[in-house]
TIBA-166459 format. One record per residue: x, y, z of N, C-alpha, C, O, CB in turn. Coordinates in steps of 0.001 Angstrom, whole numbers, padded with zeros to 6 digits, always signed. Glycine has a CB too. Example, Ala and Ser with C-alpha at 12.3 -4.5 7.8 and 13.67 -1.06 7.14 Angstrom:
// residues 2
+013190-005690+007800+012300-004500+007800+013200-003300+007800+014236-003319+008465+011308-004473+009046+012850-002250+007080+013670-001060+007140+012900+000030+007870+013409+001138+008039+014084-000598+005725
END
This chain:
// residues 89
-029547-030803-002226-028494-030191-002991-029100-029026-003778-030110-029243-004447-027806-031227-003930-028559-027817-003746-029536-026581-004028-028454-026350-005826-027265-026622-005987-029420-024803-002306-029166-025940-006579-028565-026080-007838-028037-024598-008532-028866-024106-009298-029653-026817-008740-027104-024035-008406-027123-022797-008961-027130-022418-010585-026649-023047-011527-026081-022282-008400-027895-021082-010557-028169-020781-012172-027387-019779-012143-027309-018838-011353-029696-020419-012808-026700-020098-013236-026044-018890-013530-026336-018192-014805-026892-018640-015808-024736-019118-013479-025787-016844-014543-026878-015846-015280-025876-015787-016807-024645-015780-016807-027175-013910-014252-026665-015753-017919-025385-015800-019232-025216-014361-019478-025996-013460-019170-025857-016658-020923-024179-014286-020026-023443-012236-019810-022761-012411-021048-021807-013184-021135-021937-011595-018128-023158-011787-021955-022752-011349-023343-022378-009757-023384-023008-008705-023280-024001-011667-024390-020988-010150-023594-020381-008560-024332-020182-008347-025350-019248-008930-025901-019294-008046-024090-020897-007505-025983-021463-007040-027351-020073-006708-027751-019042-006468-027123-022693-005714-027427-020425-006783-029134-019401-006881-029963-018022-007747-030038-016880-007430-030371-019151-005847-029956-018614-009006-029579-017401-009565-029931-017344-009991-031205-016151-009805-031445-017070-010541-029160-017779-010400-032110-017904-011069-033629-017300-010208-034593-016582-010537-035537-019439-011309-034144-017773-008755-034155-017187-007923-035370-015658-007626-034778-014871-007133-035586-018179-006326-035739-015104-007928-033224-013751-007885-032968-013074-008806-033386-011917-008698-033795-013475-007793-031852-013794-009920-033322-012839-010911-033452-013048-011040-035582-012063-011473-036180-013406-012606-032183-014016-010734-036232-013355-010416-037320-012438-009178-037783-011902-009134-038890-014174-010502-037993-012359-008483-037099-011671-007168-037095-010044-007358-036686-009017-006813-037090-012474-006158-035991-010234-008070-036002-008809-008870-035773-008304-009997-036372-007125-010317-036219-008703-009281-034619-009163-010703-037115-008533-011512-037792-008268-011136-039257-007420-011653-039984-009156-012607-037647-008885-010431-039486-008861-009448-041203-007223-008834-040906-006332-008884-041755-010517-007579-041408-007071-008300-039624-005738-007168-039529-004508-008312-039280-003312-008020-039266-005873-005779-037910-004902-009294-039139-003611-009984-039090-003758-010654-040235-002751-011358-040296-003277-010872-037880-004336-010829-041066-004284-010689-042404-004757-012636-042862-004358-013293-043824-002443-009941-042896-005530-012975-041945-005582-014528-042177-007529-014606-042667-008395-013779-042385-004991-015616-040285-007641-015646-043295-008976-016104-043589-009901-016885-042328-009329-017321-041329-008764-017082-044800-010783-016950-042438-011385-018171-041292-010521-019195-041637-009607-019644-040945-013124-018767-041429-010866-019544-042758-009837-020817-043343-008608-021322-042306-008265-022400-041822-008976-020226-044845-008061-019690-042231-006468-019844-041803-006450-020324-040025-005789-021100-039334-005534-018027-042077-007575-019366-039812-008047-019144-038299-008266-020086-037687-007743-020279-036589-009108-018484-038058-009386-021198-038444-009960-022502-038127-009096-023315-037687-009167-023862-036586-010569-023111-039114-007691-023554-038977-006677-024480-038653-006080-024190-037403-005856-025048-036549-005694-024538-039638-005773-022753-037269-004887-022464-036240-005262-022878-034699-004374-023140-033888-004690-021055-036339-006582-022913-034383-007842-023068-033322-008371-024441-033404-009282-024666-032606-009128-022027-033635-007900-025757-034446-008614-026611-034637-010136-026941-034025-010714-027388-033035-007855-027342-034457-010379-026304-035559-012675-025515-035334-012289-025817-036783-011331-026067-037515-013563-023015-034651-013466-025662-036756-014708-025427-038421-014544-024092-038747-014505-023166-037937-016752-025620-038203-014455-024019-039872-015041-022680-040355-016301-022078-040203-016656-020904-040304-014981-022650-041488-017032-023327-039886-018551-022970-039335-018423-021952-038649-018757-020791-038885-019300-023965-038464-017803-022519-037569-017434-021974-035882-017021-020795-035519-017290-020027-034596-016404-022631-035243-016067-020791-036735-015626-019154-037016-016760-018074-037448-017227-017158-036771-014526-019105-038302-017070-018471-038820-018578-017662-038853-019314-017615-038142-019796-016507-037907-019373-017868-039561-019859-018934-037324-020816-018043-036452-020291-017064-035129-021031-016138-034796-021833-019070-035852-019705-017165-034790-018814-016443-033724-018530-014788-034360-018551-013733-033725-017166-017436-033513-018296-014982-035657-018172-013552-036050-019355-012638-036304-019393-011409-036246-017461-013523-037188-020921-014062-036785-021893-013334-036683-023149-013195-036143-024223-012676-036447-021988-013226-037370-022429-014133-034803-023550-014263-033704-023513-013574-032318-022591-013632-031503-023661-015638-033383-024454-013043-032226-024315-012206-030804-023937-013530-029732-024812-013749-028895-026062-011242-030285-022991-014224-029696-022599-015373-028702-020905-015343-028814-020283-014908-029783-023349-017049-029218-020203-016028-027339-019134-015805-027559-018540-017356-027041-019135-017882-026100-018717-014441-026921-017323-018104-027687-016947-019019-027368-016528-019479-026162-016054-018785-025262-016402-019104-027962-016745-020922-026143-016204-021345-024778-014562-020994-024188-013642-021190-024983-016360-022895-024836-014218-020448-022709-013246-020331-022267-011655-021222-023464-010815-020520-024027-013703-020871-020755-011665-022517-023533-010635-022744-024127-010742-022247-025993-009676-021821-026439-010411-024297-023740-011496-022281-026627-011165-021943-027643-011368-020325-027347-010995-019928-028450-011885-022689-028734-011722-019038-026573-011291-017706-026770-009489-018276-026539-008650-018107-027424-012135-016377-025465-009247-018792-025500-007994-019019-025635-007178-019017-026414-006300-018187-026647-007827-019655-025399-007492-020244-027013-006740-020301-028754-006854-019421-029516-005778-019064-029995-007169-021258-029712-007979-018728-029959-008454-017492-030745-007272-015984-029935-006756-015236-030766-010638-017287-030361-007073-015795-028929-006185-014967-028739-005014-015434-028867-004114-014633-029122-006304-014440-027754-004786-016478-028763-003163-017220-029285-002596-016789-030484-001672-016015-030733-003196-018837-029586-003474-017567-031289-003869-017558-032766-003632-016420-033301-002823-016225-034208-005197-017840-033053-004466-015433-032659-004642-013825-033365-003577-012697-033254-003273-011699-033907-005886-013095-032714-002920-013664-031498-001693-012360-031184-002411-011688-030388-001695-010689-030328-001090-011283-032461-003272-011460-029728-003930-010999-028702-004584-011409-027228-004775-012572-026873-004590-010689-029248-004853-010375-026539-005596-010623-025316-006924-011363-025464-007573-011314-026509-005849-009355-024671-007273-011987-024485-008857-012662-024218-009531-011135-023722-010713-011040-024053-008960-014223-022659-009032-010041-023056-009502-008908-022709-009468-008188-024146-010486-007647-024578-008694-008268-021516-008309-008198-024847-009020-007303-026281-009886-008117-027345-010378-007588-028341-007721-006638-027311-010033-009656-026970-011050-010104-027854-012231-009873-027391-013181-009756-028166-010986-011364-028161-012405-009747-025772-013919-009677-025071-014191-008086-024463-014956-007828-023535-014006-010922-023609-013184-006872-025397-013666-005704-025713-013488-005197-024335-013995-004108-024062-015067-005668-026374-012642-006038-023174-012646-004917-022378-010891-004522-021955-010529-004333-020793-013692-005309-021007-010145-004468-022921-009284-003382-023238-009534-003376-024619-010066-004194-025369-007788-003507-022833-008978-002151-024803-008876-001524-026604-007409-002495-027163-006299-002769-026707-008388+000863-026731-008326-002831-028613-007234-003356-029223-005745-003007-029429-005665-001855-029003-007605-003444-030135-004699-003333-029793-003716-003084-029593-003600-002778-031011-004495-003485-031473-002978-003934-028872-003073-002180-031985-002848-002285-033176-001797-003447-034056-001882-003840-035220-002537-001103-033289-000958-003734-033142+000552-004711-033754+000050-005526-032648-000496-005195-031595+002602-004031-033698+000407-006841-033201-000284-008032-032397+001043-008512-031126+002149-008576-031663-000736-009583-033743+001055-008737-030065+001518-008750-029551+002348-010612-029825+001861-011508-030514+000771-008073-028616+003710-010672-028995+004258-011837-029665+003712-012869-028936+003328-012919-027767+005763-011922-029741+003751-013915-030071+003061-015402-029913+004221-016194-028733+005405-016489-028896+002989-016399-031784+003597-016318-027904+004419-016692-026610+003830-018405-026930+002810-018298-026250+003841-015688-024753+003796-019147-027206+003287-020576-027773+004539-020854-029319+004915-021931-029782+001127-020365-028384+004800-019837-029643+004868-020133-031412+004267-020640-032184+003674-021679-031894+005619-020676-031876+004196-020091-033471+003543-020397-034884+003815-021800-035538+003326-022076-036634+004064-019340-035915
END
């Protein structure tokens, strides 16, 4: 059974997007955490670690925020007005 490695791929700048987006929608980690059920830890480090979360919580984090998993992982440009919460608040 041959084992594949897969290679880890970090796109810069996600921490300062995803605080950049959560400042503009006007919520705390605090607020963020609940919304994503995470730590506030989780939040900080994500905002100030060159690392980016696992597939289901970016999920939630674009739920949460009103945004794309593509404008949280910087490869479209943010949108300015958050797009509507298709889940609800």
């Amino acid at each position: 059974m041959s084992q594949v490695l897969m290679k880890e791929r970090i796109l810069e700048g996600f921490g300062p997007r995803l605080a950049e987006l959560r400042q503009a929608r006007g919520l705390t980690q605090a607020e963020l955490c609940k919304r994503v059920d995470a730590s506030q830890r989780v939040i900080a480090y994500y905002e100030n670690e060159e690392a980016q979360p696992p597939g289901a919580l970016l999920a939630d984090l674009a739920i949460a925020l009103q945004a794309s998993a593509d404008e949280l992982l910087g490869l479209k440009p943010v949108r300015q007005k958050p797009r509507r919460n298709q889940r609800g608040s």
